[in-house]
MMTF fields as JSON, N, C-alpha, C and O atoms, coordinates in Angstrom:
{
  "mmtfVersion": "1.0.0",
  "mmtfProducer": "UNKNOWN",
  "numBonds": 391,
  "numAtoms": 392,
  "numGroups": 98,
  "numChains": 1,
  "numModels": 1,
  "chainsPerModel": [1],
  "groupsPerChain": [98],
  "chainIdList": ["A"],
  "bondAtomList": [4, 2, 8, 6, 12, 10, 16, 14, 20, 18, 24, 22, 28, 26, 32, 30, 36, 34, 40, 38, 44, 42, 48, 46, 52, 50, 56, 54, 60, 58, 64, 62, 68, 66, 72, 70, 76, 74, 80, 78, 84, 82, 88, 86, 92, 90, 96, 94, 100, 98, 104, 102, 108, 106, 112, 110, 116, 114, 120, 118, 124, 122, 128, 126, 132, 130, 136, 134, 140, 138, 144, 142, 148, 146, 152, 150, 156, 154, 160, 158, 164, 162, 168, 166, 172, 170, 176, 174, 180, 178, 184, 182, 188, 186, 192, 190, 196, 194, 200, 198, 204, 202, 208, 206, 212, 210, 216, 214, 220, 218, 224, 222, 228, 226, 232, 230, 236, 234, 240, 238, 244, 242, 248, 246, 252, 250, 256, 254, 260, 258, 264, 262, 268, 266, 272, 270, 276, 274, 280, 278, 284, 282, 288, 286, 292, 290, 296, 294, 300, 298, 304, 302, 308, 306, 312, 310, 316, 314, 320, 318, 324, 322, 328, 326, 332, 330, 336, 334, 340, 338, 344, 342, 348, 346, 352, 350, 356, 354, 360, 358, 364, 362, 368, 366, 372, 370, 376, 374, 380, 378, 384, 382, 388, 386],
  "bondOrderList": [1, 1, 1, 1, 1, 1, 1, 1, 1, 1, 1, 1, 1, 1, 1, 1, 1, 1, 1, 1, 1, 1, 1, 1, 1, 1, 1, 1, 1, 1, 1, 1, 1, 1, 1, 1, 1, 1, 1, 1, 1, 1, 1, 1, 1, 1, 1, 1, 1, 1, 1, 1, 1, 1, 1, 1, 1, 1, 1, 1, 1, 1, 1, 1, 1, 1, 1, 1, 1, 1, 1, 1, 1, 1, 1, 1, 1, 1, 1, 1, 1, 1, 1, 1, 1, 1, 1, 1, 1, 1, 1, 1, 1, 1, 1, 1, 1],
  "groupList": [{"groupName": "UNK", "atomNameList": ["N", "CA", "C", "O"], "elementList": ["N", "C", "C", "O"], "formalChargeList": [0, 0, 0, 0], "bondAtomList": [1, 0, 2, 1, 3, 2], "bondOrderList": [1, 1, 2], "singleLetterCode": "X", "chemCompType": "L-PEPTIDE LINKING"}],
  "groupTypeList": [0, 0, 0, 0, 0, 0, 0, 0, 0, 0, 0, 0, 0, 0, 0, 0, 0, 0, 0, 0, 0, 0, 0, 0, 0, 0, 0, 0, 0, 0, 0, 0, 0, 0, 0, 0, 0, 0, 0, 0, 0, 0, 0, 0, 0, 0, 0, 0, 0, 0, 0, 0, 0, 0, 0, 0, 0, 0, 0, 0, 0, 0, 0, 0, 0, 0, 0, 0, 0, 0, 0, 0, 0, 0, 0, 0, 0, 0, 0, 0, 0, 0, 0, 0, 0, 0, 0, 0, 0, 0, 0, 0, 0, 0, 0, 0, 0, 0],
  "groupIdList": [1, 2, 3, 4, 5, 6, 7, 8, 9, 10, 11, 12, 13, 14, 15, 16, 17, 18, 19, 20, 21, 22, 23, 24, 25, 26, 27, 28, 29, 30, 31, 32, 33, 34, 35, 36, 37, 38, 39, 40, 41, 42, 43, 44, 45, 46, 47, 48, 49, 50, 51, 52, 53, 54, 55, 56, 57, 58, 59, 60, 61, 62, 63, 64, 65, 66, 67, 68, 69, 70, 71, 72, 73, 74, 75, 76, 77, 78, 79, 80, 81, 82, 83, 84, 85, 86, 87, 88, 89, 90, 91, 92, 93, 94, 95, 96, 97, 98],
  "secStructList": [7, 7, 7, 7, 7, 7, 7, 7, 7, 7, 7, 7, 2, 2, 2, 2, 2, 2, 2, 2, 2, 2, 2, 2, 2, 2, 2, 1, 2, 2, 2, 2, 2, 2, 2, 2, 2, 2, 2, 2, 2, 2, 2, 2, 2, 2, 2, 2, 2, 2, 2, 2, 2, 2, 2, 2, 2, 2, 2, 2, 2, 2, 2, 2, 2, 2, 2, 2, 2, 2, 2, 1, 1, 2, 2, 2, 2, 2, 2, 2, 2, 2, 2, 2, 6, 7, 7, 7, 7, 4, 4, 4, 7, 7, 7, 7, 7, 7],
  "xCoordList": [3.42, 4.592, 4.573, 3.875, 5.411, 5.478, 6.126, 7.098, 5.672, 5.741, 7.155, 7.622, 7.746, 9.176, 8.76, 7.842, 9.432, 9.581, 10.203, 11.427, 9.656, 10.475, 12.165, 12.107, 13.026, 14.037, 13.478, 12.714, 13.697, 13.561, 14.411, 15.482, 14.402, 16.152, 16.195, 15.365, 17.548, 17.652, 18.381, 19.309, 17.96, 18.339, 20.121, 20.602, 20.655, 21.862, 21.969, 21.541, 22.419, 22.428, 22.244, 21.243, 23.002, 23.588, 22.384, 21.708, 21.383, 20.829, 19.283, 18.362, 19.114, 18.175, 18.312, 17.499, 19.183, 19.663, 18.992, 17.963, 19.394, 19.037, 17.625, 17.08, 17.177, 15.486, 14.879, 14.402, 14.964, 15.259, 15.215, 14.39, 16.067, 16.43, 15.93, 15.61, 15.89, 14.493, 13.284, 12.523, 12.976, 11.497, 11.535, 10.478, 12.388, 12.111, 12.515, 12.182, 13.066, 12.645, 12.094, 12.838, 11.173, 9.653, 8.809, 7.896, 8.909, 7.962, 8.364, 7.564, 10.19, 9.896, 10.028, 9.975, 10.188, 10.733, 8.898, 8.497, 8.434, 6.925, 6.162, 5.374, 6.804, 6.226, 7.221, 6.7, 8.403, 9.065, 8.72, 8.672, 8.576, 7.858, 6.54, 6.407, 5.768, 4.845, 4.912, 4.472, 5.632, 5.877, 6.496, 6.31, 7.318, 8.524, 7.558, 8.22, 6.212, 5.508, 4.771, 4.191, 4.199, 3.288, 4.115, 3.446, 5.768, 6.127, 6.502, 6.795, 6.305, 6.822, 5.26, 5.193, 4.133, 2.98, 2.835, 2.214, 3.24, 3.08, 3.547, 2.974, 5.084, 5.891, 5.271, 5.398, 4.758, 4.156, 3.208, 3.293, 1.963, 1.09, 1.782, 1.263, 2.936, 3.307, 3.685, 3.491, 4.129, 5.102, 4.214, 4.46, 2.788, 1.918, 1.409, 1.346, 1.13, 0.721, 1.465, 0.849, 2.602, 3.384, 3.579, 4.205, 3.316, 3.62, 2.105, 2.062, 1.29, -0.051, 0.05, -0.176, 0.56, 0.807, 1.947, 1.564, 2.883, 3.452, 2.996, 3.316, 1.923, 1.543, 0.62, 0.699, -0.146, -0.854, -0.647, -1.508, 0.968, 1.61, 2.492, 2.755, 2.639, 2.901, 1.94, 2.272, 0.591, -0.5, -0.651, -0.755, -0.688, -0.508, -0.012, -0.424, 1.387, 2.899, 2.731, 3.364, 1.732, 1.643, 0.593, 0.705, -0.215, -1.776, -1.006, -1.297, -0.188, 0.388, 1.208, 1.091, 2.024, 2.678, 1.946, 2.698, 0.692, 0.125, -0.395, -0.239, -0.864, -1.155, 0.07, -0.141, 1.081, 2.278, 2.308, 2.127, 2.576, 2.675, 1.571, 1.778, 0.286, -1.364, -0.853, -1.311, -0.109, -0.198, 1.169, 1.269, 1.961, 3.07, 2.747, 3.4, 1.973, 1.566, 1.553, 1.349, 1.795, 1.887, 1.219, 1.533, -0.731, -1.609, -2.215, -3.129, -1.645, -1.601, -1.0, -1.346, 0.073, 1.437, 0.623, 0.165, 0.465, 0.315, -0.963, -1.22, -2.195, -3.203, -2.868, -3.283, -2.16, -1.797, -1.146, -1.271, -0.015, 0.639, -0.262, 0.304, -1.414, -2.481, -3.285, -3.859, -3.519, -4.084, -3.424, -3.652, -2.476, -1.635, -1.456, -1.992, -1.162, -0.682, 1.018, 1.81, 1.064, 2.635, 2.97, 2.311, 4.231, 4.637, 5.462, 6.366, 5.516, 5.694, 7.107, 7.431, 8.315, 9.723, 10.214, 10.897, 10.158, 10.026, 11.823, 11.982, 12.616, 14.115, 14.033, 14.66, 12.589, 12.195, 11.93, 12.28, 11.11, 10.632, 10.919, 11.108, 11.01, 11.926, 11.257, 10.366, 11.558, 10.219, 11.749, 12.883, 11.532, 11.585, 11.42, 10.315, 12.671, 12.637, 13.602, 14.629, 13.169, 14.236, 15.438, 16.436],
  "yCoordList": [30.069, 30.275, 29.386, 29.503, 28.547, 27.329, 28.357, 29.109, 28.183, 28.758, 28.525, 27.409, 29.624, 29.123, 28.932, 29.576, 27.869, 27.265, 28.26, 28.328, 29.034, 29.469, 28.672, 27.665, 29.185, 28.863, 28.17, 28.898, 27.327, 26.875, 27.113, 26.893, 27.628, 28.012, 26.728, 26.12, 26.676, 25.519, 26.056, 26.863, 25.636, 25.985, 25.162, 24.601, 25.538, 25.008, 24.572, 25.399, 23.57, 22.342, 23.719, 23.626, 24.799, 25.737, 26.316, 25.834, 27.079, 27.579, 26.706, 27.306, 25.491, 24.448, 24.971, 25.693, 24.577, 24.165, 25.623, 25.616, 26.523, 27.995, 28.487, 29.253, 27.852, 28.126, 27.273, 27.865, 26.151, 25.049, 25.746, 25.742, 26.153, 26.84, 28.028, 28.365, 28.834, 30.03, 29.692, 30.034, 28.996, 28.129, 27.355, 27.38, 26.899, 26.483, 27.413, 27.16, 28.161, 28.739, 29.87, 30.688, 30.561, 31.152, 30.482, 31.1, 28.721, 28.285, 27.689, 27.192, 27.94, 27.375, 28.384, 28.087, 29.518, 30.691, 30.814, 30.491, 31.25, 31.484, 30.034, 30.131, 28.859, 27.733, 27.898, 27.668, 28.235, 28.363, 29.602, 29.621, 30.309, 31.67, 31.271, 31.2, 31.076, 29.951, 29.151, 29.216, 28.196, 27.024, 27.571, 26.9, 28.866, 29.18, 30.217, 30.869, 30.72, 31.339, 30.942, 31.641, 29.585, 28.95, 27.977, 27.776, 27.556, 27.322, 28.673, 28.485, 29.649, 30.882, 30.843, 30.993, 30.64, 31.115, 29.386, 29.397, 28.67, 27.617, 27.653, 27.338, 28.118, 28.325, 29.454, 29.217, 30.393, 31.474, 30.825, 31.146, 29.753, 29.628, 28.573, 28.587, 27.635, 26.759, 28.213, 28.349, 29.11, 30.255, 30.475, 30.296, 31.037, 31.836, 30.56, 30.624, 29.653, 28.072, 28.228, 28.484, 28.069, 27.95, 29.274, 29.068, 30.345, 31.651, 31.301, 31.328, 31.077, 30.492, 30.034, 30.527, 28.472, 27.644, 28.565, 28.574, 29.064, 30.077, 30.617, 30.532, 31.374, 32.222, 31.478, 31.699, 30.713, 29.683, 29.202, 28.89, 29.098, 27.64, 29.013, 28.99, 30.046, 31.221, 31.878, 32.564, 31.645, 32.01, 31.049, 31.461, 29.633, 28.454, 28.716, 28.829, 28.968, 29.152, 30.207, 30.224, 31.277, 32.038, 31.724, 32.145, 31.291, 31.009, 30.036, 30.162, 29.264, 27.918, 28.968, 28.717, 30.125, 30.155, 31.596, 32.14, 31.906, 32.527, 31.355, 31.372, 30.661, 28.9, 29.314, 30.019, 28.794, 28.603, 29.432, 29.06, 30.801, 32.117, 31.771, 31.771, 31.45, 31.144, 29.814, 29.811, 29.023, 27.894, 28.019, 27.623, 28.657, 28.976, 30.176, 30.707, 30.292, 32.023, 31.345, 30.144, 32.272, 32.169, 31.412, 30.25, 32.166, 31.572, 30.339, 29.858, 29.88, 28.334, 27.395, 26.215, 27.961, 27.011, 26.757, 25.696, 28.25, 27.592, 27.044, 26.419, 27.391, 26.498, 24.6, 23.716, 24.502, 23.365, 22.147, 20.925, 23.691, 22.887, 22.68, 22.046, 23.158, 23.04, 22.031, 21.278, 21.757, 20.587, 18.93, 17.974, 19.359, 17.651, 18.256, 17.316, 18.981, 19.456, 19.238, 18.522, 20.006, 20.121, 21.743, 22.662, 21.92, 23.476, 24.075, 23.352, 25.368, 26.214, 26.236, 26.26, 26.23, 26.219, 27.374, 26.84, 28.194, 28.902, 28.374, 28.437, 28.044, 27.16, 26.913, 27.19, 25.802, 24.686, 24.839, 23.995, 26.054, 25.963, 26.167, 27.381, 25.848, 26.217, 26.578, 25.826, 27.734, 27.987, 27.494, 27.931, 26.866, 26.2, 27.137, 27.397, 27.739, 28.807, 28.586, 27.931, 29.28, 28.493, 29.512, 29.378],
  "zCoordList": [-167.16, -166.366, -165.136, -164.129, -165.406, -163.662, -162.107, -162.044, -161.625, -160.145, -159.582, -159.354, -159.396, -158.399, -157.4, -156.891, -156.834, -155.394, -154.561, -154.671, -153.767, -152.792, -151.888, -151.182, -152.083, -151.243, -149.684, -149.05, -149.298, -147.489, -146.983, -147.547, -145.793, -145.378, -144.294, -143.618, -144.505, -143.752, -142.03, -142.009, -141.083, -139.722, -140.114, -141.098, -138.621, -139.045, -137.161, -136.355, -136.79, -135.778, -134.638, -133.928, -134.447, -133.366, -133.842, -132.933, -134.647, -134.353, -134.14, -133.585, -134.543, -134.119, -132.478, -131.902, -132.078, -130.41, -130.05, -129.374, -130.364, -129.636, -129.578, -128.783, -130.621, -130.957, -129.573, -128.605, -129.649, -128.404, -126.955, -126.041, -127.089, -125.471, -125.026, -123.886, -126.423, -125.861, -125.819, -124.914, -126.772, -126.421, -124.748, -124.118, -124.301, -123.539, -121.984, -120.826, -122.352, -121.113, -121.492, -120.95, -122.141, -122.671, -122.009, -121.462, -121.854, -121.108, -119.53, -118.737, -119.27, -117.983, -117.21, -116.017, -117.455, -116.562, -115.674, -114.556, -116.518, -115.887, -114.725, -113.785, -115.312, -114.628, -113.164, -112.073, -113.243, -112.446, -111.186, -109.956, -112.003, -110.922, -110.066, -108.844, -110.932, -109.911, -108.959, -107.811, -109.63, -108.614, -107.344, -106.329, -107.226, -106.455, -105.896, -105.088, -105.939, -105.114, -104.741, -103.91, -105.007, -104.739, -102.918, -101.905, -103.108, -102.096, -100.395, -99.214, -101.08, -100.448, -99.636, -98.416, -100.427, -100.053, -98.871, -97.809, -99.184, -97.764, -96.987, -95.944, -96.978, -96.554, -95.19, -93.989, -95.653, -94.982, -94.356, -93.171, -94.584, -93.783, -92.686, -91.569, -92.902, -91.648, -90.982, -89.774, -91.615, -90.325, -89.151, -87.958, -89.918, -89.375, -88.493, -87.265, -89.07, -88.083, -86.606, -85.571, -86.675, -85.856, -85.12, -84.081, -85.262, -84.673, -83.713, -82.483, -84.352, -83.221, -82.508, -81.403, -82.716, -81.746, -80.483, -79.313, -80.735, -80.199, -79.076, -77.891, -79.877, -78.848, -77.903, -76.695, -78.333, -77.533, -76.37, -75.549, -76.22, -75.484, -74.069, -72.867, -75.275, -73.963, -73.116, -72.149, -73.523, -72.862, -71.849, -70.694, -72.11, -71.133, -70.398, -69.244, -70.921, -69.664, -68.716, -67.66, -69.11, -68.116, -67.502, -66.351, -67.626, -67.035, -65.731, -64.541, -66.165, -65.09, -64.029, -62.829, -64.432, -63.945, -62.692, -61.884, -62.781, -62.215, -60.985, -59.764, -61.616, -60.822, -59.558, -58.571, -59.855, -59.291, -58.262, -57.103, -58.662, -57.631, -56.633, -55.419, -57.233, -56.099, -54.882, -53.739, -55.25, -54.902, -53.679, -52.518, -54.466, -53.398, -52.369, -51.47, -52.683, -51.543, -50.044, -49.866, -49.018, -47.401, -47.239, -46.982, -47.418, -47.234, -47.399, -46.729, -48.324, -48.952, -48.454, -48.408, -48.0, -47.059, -46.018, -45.593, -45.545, -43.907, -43.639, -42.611, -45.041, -44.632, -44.762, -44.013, -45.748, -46.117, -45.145, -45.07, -44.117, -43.179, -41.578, -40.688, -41.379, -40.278, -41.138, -40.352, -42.189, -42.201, -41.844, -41.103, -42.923, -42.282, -40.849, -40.261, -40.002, -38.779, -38.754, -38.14, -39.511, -39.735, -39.447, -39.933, -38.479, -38.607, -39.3, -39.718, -39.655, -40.827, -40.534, -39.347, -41.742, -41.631, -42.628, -43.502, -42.743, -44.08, -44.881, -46.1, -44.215, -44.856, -45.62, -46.643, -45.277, -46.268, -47.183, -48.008, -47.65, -49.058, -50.484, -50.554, -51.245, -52.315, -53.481, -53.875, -54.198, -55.528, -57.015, -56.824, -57.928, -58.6, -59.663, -60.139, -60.113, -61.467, -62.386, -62.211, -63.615, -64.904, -64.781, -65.488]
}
């Protein structure tokens, strides 16, 4: 008895294409999720970078601006103005705020 050949089914162009397109996003959906957490996750470390630098530059700003208050005090003036030998005008002075 010779062997029947099984039937091959033949795809047809529209369902070629569809096999196609689930295959391919089977494989890009997951590459995509990645890639798109992998930018979220840098994304997060410039934040956190920069929230440092942040706080950094406000620690400065106050450290200077304690400076400032020291430097403008009475005591400072008027030692400042017996050295050159200059006398005290209080008119004159002006403190310099944002």
């Amino acid at each position: 008895m010779p062997r029947r050949k099984g039937k091959r089914l033949k795809l047809l162009k529209g369902e070629k294409f569809m096999y196609f397109i689930l295959v391919f996003l089977v494989l890009s959906i997951p590459t995509a999720n990645v890639f798109s957490k992998a930018l979220l996750s840098q994304t997060n470390i410039e934040t956190e970078k920069l929230k440092s630098k942040i706080e950094k530059q406000e620690s400065t700003n106050e450290s200077l601006e304690m400076q400032i208050d020291e430097l403008v005090s009475m005591e400072n003036i008027q030692k400042v103005a017996a050295m050159y030998g200059l006398s005290y005008n209080s008119d004159n002075i002006v403190k310099v705020n944002k």
